[in-house]
PDB file of N, CA, C and O in Angstrom:
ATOM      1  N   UNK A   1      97.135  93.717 108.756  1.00  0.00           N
ATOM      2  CA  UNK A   1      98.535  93.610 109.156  1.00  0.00           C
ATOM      3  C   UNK A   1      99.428  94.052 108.002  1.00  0.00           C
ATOM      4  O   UNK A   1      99.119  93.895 106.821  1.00  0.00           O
ATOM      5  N   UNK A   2     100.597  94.635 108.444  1.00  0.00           N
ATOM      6  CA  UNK A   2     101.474  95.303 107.168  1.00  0.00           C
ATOM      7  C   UNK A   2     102.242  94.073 106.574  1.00  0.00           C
ATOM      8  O   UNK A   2     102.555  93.022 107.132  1.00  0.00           O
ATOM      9  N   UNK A   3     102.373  94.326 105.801  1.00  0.00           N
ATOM     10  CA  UNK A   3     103.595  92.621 104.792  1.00  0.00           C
ATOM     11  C   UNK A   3     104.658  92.859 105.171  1.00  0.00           C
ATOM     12  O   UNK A   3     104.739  94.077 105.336  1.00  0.00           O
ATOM     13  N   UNK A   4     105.833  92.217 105.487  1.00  0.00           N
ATOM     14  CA  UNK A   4     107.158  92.174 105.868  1.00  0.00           C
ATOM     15  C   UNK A   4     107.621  93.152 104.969  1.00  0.00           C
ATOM     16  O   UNK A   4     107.987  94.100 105.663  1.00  0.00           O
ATOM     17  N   UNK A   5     107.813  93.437 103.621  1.00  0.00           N
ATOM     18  CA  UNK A   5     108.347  93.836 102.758  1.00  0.00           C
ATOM     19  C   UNK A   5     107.875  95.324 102.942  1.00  0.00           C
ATOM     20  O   UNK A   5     108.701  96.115 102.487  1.00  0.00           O
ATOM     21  N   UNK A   6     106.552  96.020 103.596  1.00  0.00           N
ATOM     22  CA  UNK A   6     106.398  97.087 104.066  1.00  0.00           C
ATOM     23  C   UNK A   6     107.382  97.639 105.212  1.00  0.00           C
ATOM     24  O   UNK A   6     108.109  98.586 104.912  1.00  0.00           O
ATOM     25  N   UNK A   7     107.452  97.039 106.652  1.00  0.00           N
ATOM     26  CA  UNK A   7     108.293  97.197 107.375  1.00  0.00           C
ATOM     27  C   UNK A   7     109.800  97.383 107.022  1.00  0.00           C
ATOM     28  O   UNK A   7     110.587  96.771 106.300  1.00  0.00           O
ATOM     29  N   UNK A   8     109.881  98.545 107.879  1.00  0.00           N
ATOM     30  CA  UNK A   8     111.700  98.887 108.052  1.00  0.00           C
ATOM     31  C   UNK A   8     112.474  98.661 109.274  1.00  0.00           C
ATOM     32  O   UNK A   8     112.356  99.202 110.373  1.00  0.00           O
ATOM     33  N   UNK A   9     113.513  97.512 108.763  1.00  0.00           N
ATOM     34  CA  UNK A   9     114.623  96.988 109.912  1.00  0.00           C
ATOM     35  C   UNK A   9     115.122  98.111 110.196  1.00  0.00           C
ATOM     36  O   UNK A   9     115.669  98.869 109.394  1.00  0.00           O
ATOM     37  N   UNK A  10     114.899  98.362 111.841  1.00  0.00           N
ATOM     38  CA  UNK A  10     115.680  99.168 112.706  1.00  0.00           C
ATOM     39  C   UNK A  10     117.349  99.275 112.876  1.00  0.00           C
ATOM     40  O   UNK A  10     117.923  98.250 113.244  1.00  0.00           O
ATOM     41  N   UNK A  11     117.905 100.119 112.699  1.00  0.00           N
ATOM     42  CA  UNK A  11     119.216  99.648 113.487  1.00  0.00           C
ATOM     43  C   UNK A  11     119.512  99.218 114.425  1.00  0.00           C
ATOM     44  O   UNK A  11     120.739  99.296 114.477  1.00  0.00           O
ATOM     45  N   UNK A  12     119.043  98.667 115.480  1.00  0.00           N
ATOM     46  CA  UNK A  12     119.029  98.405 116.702  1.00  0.00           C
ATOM     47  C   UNK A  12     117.814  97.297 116.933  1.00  0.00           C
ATOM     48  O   UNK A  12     116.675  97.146 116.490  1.00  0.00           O
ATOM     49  N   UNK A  13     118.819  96.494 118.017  1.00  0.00           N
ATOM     50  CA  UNK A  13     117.906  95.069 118.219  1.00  0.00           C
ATOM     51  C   UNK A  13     116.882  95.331 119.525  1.00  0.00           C
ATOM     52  O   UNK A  13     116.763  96.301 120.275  1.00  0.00           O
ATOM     53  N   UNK A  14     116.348  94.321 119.477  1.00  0.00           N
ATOM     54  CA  UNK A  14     115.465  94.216 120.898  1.00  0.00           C
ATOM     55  C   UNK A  14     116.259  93.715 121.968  1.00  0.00           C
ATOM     56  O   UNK A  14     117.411  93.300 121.846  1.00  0.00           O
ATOM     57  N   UNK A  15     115.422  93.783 123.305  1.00  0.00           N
ATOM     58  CA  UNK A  15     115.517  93.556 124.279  1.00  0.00           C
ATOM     59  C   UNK A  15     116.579  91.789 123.973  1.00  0.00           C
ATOM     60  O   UNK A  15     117.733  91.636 124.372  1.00  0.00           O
ATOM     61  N   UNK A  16     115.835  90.808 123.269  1.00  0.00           N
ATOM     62  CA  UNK A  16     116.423  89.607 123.215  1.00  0.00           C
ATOM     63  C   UNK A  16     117.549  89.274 121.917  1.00  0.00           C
ATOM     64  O   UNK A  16     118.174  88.288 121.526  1.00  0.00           O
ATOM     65  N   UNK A  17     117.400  90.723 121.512  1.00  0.00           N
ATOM     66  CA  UNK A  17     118.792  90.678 120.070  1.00  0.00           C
ATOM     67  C   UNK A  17     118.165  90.538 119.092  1.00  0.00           C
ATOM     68  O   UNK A  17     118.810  90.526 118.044  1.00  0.00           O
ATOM     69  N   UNK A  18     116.463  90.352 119.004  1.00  0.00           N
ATOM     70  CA  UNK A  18     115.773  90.315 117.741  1.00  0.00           C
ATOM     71  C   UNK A  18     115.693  91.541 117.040  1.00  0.00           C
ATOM     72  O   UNK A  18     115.559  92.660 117.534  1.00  0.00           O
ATOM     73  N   UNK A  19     115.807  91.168 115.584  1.00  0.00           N
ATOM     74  CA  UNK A  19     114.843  92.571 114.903  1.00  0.00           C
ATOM     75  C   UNK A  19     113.830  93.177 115.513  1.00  0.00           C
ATOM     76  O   UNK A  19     112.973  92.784 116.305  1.00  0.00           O
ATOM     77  N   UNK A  20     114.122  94.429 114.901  1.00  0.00           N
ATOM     78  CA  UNK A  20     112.742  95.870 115.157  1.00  0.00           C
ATOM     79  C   UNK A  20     112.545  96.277 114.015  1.00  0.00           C
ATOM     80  O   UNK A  20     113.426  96.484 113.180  1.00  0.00           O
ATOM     81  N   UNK A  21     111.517  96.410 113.890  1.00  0.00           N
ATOM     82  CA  UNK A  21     110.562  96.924 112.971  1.00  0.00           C
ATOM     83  C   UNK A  21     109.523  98.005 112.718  1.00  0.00           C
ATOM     84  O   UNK A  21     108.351  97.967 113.092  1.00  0.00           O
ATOM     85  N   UNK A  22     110.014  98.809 112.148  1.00  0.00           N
ATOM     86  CA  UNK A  22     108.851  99.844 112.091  1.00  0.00           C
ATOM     87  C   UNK A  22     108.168 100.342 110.879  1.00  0.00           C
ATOM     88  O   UNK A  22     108.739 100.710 109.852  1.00  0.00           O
ATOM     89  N   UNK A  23     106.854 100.320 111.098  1.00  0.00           N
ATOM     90  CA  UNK A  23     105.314 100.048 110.526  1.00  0.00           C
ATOM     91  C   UNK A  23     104.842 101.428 110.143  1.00  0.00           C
ATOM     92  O   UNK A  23     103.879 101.788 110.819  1.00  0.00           O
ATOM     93  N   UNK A  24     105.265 102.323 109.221  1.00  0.00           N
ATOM     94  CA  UNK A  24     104.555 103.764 109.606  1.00  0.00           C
ATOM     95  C   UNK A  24     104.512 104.220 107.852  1.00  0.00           C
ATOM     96  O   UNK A  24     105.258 103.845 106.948  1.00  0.00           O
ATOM     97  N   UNK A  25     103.607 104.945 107.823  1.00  0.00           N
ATOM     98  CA  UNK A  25     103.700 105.192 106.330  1.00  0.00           C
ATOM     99  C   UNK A  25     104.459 106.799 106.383  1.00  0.00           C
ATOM    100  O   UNK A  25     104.444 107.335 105.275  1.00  0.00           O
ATOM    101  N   UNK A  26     105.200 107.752 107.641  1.00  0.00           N
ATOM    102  CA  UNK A  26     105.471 109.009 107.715  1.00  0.00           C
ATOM    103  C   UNK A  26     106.968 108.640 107.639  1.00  0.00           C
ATOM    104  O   UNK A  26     107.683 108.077 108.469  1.00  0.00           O
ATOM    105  N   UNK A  27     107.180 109.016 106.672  1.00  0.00           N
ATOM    106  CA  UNK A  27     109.083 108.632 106.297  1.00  0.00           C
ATOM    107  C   UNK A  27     109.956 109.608 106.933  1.00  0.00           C
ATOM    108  O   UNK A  27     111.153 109.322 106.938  1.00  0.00           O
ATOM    109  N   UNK A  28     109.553 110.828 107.530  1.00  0.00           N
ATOM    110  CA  UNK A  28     109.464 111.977 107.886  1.00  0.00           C
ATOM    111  C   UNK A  28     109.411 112.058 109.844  1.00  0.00           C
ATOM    112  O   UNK A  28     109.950 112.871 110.596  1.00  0.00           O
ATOM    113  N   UNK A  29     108.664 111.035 110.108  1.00  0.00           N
ATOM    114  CA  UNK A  29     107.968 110.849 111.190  1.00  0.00           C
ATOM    115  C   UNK A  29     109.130 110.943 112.597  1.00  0.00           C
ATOM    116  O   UNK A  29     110.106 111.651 112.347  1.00  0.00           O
ATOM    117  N   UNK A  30     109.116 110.470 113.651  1.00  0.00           N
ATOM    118  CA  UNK A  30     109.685 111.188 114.735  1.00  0.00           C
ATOM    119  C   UNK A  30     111.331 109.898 114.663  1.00  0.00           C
ATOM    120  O   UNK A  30     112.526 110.116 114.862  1.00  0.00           O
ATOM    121  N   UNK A  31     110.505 108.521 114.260  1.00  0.00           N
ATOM    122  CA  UNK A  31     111.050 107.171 114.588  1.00  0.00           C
ATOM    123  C   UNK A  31     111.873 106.610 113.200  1.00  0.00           C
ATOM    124  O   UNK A  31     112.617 105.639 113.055  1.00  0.00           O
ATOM    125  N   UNK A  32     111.428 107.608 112.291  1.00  0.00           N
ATOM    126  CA  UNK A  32     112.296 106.841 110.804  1.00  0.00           C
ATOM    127  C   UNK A  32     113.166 108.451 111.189  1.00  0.00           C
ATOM    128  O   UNK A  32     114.090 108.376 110.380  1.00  0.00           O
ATOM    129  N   UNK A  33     113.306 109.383 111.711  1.00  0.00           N
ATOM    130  CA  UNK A  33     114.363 109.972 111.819  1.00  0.00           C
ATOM    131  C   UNK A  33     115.305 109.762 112.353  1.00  0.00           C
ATOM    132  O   UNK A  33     116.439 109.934 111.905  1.00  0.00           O
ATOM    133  N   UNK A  34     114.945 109.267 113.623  1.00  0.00           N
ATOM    134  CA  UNK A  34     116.040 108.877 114.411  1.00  0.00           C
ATOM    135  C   UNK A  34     116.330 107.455 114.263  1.00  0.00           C
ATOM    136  O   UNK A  34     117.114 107.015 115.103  1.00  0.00           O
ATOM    137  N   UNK A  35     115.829 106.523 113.285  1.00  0.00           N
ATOM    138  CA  UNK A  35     116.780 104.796 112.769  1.00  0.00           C
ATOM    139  C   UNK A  35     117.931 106.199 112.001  1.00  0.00           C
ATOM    140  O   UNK A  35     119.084 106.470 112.336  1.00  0.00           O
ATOM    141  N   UNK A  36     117.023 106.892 110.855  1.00  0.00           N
ATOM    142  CA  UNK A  36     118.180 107.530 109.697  1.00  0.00           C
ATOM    143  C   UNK A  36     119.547 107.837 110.638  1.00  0.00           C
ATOM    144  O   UNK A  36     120.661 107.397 110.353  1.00  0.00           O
ATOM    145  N   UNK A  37     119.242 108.694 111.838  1.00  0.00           N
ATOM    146  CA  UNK A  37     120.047 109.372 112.195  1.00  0.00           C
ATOM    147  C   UNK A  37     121.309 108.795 112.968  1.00  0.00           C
ATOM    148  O   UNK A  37     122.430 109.236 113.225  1.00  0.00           O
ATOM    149  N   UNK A  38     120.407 107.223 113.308  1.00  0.00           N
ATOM    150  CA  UNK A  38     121.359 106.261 113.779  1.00  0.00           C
ATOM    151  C   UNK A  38     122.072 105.201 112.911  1.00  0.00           C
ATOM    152  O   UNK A  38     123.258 104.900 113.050  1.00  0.00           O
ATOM    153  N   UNK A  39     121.261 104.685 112.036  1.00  0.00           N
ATOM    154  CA  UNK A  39     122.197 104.092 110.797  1.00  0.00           C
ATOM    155  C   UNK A  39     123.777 105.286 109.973  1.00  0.00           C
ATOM    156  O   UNK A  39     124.812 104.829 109.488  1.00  0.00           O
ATOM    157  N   UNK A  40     123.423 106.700 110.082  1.00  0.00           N
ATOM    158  CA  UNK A  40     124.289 107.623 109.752  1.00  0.00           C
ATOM    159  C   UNK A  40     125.796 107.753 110.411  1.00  0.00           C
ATOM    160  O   UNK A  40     126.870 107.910 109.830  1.00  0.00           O
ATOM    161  N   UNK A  41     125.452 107.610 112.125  1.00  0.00           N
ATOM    162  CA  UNK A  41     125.974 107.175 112.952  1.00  0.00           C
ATOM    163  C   UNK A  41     126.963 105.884 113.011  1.00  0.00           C
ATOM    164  O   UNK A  41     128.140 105.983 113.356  1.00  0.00           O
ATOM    165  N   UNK A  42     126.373 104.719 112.650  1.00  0.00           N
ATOM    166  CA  UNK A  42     126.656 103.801 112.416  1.00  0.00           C
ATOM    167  C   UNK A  42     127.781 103.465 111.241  1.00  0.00           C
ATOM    168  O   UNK A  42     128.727 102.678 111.271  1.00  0.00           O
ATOM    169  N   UNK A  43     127.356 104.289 110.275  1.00  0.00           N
ATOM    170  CA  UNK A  43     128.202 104.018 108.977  1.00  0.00           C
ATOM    171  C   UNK A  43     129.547 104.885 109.544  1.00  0.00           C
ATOM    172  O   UNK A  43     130.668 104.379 109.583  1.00  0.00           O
ATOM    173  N   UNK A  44     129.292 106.093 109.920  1.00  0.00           N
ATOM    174  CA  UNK A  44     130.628 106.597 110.101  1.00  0.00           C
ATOM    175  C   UNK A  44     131.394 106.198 111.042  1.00  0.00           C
ATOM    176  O   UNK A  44     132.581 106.329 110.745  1.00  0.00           O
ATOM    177  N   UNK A  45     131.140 105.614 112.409  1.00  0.00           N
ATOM    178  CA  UNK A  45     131.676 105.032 113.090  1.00  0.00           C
ATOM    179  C   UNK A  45     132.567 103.999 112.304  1.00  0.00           C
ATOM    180  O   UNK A  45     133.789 104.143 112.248  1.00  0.00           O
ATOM    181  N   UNK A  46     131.843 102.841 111.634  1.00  0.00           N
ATOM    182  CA  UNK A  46     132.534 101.847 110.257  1.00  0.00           C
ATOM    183  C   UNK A  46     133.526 102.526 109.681  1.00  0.00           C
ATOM    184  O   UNK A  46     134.555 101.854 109.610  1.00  0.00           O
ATOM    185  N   UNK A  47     133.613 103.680 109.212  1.00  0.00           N
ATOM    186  CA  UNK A  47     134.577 104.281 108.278  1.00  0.00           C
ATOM    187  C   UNK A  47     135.338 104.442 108.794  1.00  0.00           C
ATOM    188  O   UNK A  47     136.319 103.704 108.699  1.00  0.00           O
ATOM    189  N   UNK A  48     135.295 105.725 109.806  1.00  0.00           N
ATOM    190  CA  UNK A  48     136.076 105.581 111.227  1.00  0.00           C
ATOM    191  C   UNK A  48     137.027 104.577 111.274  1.00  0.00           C
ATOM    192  O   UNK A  48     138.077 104.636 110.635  1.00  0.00           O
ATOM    193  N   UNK A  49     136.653 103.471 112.143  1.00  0.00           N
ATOM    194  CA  UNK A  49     137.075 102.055 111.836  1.00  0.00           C
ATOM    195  C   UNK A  49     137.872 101.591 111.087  1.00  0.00           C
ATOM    196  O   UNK A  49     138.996 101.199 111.400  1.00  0.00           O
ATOM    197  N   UNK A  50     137.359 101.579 109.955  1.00  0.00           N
ATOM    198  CA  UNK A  50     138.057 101.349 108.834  1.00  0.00           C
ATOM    199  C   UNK A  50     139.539 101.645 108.797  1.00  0.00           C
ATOM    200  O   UNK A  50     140.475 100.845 108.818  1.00  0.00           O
ATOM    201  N   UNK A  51     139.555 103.131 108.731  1.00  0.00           N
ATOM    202  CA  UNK A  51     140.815 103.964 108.539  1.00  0.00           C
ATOM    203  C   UNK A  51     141.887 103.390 109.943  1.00  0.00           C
ATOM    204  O   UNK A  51     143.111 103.465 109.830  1.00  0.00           O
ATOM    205  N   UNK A  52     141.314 102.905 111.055  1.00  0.00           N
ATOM    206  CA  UNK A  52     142.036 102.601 112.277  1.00  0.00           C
ATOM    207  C   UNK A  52     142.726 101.274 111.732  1.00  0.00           C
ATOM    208  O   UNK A  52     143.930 101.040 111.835  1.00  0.00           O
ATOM    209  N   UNK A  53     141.827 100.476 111.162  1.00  0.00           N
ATOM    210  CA  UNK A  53     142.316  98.928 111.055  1.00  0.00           C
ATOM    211  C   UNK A  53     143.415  98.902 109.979  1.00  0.00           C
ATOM    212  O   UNK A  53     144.399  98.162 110.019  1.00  0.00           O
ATOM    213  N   UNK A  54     143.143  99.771 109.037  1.00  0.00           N
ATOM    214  CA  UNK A  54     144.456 100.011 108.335  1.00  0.00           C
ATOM    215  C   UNK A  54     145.650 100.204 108.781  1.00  0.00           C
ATOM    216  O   UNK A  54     146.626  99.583 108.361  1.00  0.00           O
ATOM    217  N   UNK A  55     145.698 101.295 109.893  1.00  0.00           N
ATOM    218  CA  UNK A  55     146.657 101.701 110.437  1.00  0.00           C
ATOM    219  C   UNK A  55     147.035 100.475 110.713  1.00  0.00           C
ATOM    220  O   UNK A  55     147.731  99.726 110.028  1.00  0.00           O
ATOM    221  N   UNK A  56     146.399 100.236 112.071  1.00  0.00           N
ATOM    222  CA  UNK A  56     146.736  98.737 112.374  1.00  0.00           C
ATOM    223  C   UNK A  56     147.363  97.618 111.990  1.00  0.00           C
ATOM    224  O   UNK A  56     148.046  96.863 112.682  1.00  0.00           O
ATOM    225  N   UNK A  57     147.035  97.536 110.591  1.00  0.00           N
ATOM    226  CA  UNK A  57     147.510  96.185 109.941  1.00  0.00           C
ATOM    227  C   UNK A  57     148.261  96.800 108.750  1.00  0.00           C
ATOM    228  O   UNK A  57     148.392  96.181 107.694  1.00  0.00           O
ATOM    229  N   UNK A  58     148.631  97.731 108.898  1.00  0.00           N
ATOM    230  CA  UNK A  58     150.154  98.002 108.479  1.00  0.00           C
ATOM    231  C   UNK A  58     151.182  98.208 109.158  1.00  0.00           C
ATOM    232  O   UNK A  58     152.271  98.509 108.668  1.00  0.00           O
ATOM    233  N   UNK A  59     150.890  98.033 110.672  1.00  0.00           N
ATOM    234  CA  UNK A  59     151.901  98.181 111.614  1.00  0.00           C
ATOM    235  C   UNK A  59     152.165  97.011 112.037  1.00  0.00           C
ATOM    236  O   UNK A  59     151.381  96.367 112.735  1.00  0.00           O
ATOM    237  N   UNK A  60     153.454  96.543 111.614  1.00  0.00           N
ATOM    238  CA  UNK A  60     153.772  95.560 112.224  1.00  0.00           C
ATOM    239  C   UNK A  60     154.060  94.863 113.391  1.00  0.00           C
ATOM    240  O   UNK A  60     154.039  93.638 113.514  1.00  0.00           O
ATOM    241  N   UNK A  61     154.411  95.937 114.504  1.00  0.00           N
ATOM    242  CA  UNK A  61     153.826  95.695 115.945  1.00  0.00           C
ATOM    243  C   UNK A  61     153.448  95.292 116.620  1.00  0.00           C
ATOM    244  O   UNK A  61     153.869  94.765 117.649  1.00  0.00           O
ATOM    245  N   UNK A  62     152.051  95.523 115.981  1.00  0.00           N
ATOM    246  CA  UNK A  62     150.912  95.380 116.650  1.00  0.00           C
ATOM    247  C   UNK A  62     150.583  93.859 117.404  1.00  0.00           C
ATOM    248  O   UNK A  62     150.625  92.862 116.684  1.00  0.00           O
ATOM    249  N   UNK A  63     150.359  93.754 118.402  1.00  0.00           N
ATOM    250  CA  UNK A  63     150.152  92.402 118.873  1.00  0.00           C
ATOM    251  C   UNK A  63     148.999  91.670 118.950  1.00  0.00           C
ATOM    252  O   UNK A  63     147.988  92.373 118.972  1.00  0.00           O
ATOM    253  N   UNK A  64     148.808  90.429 119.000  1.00  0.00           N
ATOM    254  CA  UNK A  64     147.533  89.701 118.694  1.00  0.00           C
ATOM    255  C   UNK A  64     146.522  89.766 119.303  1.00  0.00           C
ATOM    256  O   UNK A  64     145.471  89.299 118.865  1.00  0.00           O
ATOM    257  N   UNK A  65     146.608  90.252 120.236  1.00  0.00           N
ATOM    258  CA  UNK A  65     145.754  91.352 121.619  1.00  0.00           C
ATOM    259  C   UNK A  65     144.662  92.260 120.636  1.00  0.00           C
ATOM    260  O   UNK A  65     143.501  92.090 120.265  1.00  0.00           O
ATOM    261  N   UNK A  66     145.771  93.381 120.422  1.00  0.00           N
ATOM    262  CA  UNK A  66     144.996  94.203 119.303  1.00  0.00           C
ATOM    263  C   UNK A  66     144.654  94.327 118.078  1.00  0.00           C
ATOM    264  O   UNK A  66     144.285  95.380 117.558  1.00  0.00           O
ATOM    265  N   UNK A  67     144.781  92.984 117.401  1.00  0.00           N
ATOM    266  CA  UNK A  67     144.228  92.194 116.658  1.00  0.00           C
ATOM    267  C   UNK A  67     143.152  91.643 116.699  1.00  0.00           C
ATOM    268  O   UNK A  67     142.430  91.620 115.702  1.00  0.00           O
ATOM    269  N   UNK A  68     142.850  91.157 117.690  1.00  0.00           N
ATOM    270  CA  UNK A  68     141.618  90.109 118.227  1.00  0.00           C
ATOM    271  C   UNK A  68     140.538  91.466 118.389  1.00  0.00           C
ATOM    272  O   UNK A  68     139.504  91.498 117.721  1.00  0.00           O
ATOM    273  N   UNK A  69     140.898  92.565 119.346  1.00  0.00           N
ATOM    274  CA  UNK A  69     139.891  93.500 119.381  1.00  0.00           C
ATOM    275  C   UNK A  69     139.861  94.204 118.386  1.00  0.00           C
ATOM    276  O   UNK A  69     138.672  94.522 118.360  1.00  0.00           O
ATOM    277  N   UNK A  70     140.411  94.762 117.388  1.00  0.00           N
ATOM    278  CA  UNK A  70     140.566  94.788 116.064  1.00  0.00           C
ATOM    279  C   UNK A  70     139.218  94.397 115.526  1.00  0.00           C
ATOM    280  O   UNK A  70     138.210  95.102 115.458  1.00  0.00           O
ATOM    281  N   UNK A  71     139.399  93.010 115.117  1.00  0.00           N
ATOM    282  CA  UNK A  71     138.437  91.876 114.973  1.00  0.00           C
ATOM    283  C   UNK A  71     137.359  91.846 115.009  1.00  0.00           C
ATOM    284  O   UNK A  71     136.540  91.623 114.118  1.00  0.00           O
ATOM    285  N   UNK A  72     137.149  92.236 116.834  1.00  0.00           N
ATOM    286  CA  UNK A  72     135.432  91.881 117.228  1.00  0.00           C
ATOM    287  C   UNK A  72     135.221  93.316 117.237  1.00  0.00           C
ATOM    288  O   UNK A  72     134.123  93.487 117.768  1.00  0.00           O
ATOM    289  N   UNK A  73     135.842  94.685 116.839  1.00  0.00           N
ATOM    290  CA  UNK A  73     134.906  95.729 116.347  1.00  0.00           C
ATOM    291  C   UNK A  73     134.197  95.855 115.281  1.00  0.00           C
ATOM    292  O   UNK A  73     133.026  96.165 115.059  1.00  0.00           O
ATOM    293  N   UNK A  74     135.597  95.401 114.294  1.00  0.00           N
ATOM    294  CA  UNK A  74     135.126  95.102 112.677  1.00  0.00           C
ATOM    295  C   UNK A  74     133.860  94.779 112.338  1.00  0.00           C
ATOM    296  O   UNK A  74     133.074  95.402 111.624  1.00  0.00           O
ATOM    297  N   UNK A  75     133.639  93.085 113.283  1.00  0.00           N
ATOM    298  CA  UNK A  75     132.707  92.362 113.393  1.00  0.00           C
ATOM    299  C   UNK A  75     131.191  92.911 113.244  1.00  0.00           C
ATOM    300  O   UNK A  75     130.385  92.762 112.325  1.00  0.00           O
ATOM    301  N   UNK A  76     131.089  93.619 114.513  1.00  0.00           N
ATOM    302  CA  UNK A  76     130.560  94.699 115.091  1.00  0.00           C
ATOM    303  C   UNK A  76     129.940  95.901 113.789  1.00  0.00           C
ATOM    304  O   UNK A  76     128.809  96.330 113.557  1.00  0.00           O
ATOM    305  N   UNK A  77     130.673  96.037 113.435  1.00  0.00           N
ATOM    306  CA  UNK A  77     130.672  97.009 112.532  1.00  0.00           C
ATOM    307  C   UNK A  77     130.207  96.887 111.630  1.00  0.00           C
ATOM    308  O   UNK A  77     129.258  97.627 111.373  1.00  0.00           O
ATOM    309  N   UNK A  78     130.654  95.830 110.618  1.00  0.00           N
ATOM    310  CA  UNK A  78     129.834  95.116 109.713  1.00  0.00           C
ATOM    311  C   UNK A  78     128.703  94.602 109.662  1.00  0.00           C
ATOM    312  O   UNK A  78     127.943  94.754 108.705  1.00  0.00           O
ATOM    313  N   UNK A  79     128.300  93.557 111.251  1.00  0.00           N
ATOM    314  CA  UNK A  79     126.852  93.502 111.538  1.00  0.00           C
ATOM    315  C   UNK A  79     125.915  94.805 111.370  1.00  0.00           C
ATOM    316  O   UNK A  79     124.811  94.719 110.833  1.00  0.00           O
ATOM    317  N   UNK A  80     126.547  96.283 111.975  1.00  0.00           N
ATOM    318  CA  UNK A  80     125.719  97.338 111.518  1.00  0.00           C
ATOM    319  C   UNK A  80     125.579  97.671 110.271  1.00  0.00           C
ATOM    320  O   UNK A  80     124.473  98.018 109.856  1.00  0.00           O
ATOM    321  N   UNK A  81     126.661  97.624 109.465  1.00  0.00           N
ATOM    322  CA  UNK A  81     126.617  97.852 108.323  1.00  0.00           C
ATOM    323  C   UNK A  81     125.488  96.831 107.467  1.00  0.00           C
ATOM    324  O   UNK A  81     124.417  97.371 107.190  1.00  0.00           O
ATOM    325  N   UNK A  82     125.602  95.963 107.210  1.00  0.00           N
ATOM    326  CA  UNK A  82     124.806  94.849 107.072  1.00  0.00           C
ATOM    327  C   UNK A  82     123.399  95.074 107.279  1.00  0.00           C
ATOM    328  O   UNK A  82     122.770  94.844 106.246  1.00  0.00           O
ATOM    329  N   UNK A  83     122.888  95.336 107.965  1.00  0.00           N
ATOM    330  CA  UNK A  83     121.741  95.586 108.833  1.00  0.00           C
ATOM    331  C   UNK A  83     121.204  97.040 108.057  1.00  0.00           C
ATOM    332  O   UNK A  83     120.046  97.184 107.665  1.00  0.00           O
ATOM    333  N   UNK A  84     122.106  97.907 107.942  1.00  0.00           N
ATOM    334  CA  UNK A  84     122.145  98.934 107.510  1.00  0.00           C
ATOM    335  C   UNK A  84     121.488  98.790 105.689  1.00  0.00           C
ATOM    336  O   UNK A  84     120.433  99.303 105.317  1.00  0.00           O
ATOM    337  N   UNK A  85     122.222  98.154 104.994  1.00  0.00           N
ATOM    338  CA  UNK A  85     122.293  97.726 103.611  1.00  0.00           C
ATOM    339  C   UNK A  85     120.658  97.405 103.656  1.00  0.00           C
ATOM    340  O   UNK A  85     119.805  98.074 103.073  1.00  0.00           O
ATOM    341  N   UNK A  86     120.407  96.189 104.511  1.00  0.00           N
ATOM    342  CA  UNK A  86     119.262  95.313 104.326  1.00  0.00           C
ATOM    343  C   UNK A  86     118.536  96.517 104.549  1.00  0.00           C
ATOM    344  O   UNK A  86     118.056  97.091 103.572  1.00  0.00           O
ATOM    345  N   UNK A  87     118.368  97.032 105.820  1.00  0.00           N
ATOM    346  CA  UNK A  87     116.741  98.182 105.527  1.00  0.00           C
ATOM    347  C   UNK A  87     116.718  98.522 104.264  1.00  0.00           C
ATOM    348  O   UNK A  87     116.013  97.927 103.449  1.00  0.00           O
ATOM    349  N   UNK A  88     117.537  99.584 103.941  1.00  0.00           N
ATOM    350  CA  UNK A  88     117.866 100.538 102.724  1.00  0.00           C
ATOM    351  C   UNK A  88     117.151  99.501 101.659  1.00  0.00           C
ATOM    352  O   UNK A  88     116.154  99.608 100.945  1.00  0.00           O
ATOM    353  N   UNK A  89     118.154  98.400 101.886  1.00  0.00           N
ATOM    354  CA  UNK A  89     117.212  97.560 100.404  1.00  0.00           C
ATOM    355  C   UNK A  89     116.096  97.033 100.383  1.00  0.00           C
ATOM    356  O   UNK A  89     115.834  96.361  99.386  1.00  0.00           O
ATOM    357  N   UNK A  90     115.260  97.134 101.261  1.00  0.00           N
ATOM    358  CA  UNK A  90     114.143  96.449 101.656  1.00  0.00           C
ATOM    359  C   UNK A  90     113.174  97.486 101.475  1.00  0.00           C
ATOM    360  O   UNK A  90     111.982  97.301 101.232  1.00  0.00           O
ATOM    361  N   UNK A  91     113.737  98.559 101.602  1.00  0.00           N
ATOM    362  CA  UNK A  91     112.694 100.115 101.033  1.00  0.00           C
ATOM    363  C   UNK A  91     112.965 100.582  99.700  1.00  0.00           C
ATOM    364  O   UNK A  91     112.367 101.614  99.394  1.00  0.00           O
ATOM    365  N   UNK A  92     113.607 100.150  98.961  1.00  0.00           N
ATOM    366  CA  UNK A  92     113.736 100.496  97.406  1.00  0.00           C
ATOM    367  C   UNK A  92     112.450  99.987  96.740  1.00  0.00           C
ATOM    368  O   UNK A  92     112.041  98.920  97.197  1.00  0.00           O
ATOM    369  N   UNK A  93     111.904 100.406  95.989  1.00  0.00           N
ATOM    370  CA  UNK A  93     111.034 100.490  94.737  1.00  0.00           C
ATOM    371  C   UNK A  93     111.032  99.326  93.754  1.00  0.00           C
ATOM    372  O   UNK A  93     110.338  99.376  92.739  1.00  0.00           O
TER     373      UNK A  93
END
């Protein structure tokens, strides 16, 4: 069996919201391309983001409506990000 510390957290959960994990020694391979290609995804979407919520919360306007969804993208976002960090660091040397 591979050691936890071998395995790489997926970007994406399971069926029940659990971690995924993948077991492969081809870094190259069909399935660590497409986490890369989706964690890549992921980050820029965040940045994306980012630059919106600024807008946002320098506009004084804005109502607590779009605040709240604001909020639970951020949220959102950061959980990927997060998730994101942990693989990456979990495959360092």
């Amino acid at each position: 069996m591979t050691a936890q510390n071998e395995l790489r957290l997926l970007p994406w959960s399971g069926p029940d919201g659990k971690p995924c994990y993948l077991s492969t020694d081809d870094h190259d391979g069909y399935m660590s391309r497409l986490a890369d290609n989706i964690e890549s995804v992921q980050l820029g979407m965040a940045t994306g983001l980012l630059k919106q919520a600024q807008e946002v919360l320098d506009d004084s306007d804005t109502e607590p409506e779009e605040l709240r969804a604001l909020a639970s993208e951020l949220a959102g976002a950061l959980g990927d990000a997060l998730r994101v960090a942990t693989s990456r660091g979990g495959r360092l040397p």
